[in-house]
C-alpha positions in Angstrom: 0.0 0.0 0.0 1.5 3.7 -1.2 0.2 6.7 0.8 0.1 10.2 -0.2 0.2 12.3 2.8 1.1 16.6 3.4 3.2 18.1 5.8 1.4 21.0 7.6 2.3 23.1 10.9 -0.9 22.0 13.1 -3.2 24.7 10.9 -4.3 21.7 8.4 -2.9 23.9 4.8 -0.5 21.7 3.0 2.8 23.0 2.4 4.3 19.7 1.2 2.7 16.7 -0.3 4.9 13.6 -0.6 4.5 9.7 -1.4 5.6 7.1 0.7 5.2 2.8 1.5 6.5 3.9 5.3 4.6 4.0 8.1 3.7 7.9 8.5 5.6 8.5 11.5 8.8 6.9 10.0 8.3 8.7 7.0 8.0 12.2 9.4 11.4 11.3 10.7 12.9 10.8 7.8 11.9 14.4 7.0 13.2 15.9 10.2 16.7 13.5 9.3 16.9 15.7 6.2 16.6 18.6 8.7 18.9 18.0 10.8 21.8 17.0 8.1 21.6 21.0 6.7 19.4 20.4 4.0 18.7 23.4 1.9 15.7 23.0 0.0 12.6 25.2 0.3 10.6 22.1 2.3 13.9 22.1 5.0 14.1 25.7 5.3 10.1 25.7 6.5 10.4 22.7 8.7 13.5 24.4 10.1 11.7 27.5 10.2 8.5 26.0 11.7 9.8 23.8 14.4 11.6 26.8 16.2 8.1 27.6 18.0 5.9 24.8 17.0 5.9 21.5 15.4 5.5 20.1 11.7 2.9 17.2 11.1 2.0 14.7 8.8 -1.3 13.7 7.6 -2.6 10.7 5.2 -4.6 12.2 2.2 -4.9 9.3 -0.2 -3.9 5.6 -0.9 -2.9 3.6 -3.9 -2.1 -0.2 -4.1 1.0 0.8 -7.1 3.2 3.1 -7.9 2.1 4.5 -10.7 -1.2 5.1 -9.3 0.0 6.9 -6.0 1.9 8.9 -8.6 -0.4 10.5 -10.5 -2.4 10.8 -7.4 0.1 13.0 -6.2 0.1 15.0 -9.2 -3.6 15.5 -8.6 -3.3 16.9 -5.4 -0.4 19.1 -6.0 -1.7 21.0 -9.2 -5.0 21.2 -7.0 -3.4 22.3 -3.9 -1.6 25.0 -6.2 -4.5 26.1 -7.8 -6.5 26.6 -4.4 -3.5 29.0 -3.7 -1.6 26.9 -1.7 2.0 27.7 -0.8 3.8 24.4 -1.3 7.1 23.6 -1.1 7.7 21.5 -3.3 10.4 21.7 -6.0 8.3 19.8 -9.0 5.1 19.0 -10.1 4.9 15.5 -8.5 5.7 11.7 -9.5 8.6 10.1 -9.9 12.3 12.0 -10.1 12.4 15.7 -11.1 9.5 15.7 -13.2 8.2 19.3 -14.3 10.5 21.4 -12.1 8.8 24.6 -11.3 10.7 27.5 -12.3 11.8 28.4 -9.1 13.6 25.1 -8.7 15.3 25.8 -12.2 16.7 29.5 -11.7 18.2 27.8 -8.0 19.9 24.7 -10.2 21.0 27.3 -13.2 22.3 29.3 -10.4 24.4 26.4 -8.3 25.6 25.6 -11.4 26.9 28.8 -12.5 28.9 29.3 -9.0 30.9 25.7 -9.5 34.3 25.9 -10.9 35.2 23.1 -13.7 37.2 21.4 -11.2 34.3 21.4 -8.7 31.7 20.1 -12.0 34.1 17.5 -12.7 34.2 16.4 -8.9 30.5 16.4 -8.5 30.3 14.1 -12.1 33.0 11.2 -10.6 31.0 11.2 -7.0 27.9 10.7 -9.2 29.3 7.9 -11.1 30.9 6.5 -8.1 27.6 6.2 -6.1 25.8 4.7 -9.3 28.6 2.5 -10.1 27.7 -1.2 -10.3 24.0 0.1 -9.3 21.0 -2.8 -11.3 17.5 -1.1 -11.5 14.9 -3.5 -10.4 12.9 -5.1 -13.3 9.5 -3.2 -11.6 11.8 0.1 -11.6 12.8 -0.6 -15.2 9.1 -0.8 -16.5 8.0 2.3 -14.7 10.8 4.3 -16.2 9.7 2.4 -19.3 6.1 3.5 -19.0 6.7 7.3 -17.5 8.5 7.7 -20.6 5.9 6.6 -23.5 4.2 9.4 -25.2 6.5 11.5 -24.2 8.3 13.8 -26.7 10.9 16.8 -27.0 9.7 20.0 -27.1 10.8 21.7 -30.5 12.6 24.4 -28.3 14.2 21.8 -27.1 15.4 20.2 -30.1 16.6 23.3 -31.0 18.7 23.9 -28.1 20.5 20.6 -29.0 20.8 21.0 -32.4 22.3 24.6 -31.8 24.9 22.5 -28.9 25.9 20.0 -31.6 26.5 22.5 -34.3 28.9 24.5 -31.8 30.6 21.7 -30.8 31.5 20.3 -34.4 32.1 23.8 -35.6 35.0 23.8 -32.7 35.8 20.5 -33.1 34.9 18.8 -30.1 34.6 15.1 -30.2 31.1 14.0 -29.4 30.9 12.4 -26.0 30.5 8.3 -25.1 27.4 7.7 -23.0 29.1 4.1 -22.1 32.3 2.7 -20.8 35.5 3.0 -22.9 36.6 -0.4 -24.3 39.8 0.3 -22.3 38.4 0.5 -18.7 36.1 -2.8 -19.0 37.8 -6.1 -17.5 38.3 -9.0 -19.9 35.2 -10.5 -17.7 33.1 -7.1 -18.8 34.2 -7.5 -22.0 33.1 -10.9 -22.4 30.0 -10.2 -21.2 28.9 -7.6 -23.6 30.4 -9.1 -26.4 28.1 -12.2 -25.7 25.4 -10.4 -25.1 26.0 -8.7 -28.5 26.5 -12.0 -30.2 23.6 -13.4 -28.6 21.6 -10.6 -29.8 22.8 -10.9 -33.7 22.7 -14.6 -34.2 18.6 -14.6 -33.0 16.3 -15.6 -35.0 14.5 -12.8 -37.0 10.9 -12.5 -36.3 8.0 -12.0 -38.9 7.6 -8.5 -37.7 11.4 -7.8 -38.4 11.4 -9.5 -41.8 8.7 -7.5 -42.7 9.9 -4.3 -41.0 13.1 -4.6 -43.2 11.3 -5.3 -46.3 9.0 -2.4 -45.8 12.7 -0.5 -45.3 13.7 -2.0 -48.3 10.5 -1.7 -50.8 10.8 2.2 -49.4 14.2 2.9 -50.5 13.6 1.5 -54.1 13.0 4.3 -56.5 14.7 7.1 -54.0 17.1 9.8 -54.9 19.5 10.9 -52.7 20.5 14.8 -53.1 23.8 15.8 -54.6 25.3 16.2 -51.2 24.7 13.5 -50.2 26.0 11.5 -53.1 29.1 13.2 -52.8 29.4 12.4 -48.7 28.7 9.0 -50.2 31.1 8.6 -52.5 33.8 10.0 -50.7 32.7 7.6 -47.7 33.2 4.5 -50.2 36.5 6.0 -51.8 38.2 5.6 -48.4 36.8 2.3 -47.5 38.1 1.5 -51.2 41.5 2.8 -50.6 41.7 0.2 -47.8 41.0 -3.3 -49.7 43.4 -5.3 -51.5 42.6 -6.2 -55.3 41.5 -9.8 -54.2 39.4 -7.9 -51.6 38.1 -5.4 -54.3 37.4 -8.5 -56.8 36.0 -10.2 -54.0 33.6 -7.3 -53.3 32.4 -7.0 -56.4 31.3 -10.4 -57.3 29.4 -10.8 -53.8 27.0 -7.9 -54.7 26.4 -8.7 -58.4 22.5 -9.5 -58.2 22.3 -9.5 -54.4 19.4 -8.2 -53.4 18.9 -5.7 -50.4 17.7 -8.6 -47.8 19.9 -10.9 -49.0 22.8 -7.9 -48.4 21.2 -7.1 -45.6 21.6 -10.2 -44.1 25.6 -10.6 -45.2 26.4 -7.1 -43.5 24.7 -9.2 -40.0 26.7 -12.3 -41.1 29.9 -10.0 -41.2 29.2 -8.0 -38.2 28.8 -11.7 -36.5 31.7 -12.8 -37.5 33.9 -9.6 -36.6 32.3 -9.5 -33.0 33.4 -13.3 -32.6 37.1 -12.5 -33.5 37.8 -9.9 -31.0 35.6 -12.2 -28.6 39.0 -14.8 -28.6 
């Protein structure tokens, strides 16, 4: 059973609404913890504030039997706590992680961030990694990730932020940044595992719905043009892989896609791919 509960100072007005599977009281001192360690956000500052003549306390206000549930729920009561005028401290709009951060809570993280030095950045990134290092989500906390994030789609401000960061970055020819481990840092066991798992992946059996996703892919791409651009980025692209082959290679190539069609090439380039994985696999 989830709860969602508000912390008031004895008057009954929420000023912050929360979720928890704790026992209320638990859940209270876990709030007064946070207190007491110097936290700094708006809901610390009025408990801190509060409890200098008086007390803060906790009251259930509604109950789910999942997560997902309780978390809309909390939504609910926040944007109607807000509405009704209420002064709430929280940071975001409710659910799970910083979801909707109000604008507020974004000016104070712009801000912090401004004041840190590059070393201090770079410190805060390898405590970060260190904490989440060797950390598994849960296969329940994988599919609400998984389902928080369906429908959901980039604002085209947004998209344009990135695509503005991108273009400054190649213009000053910045290499783009790895979101996984370097090949170099992973133990032979590490290695192993992915290139298994990649393997594994590769040598599947192809379902209907993939055969026919690649023929539609296929059927699509008969008839195209490409534009003059890109047939020159093309072109130079196959140049210097051509540069690179041997005449037996070259002779090689050319006889292999005589009459192949695009499944059938399709399905070579996988065979290929296969077959390179399982060399640096040994």
């Amino acid at each position: 059973m989830f709860l969602v509960y508000a912390l008031h100072n004895g008057d009954g007005l929420p000023r912050y609404i929360g979720v928890t599977a704790q026992p209320l009281p638990v859940r209270l001192a876990g709030h007064r913890c946070d207190v007491a360690k110097g936290g700094q956000t708006r809901k610390c500052r009025w408990m801190r504030s509060v409890e200098k003549d008086g007390t803060v306390e906790i009251a259930e206000i509604d109950r789910a039997d999942d997560r997902l549930t309780v978390w809309q729920l909390e939504r609910v009561w926040i944007t109607m706590c807000r509405s009704m005028g209420a002064s709430l401290t929280n940071a975001t709009a409710g659910g799970e992680g910083l979801c909707e951060p109000t604008e507020d809570t974004r000016e104070a993280m712009r801000a912090a961030w401004a004041r840190m030095t590059p070393e201090a950045r770079k410190m805060r990134g390898r405590k970060i990694g260190a904490k989440r290092r060797g950390h598994k989500a849960s296969a329940e906390a994988r599919r609400n990730m998984s389902l928080a994030h369906q429908g959901h789609k980039r604002s085209a401000e947004t998209i344009a932020k990135h695509r503005a960061t991108m273009a400054a970055n190649k213009a000053a020819g910045k290499p783009r940044k790895s979101t996984g481990p370097k090949w170099s840092r992973l133990t032979p066991e590490q290695r192993e595992r992915q290139l298994r798992g990649v393997l594994d992946a590769a040598t599947k059996p192809r379902t209907a719905a993939q055969i026919a996703q690649i023929q539609k892919l296929c059927a699509a791409k008969k008839g195209s043009t490409a534009t003059e651009a890109t047939k020159a980025k093309q072109s130079l692209s196959m140049k210097a892989v051509l540069s690179r082959l041997s005449p037996n290679q070259l002779r090689a190539r050319g006889l292999r896609a005589n009459g192949a069609t695009p499944e059938a090439r399709s399905e070579k380039a996988r065979r290929a791919a296969i077959a390179r994985w399982s060399r640096l696999g040994q």
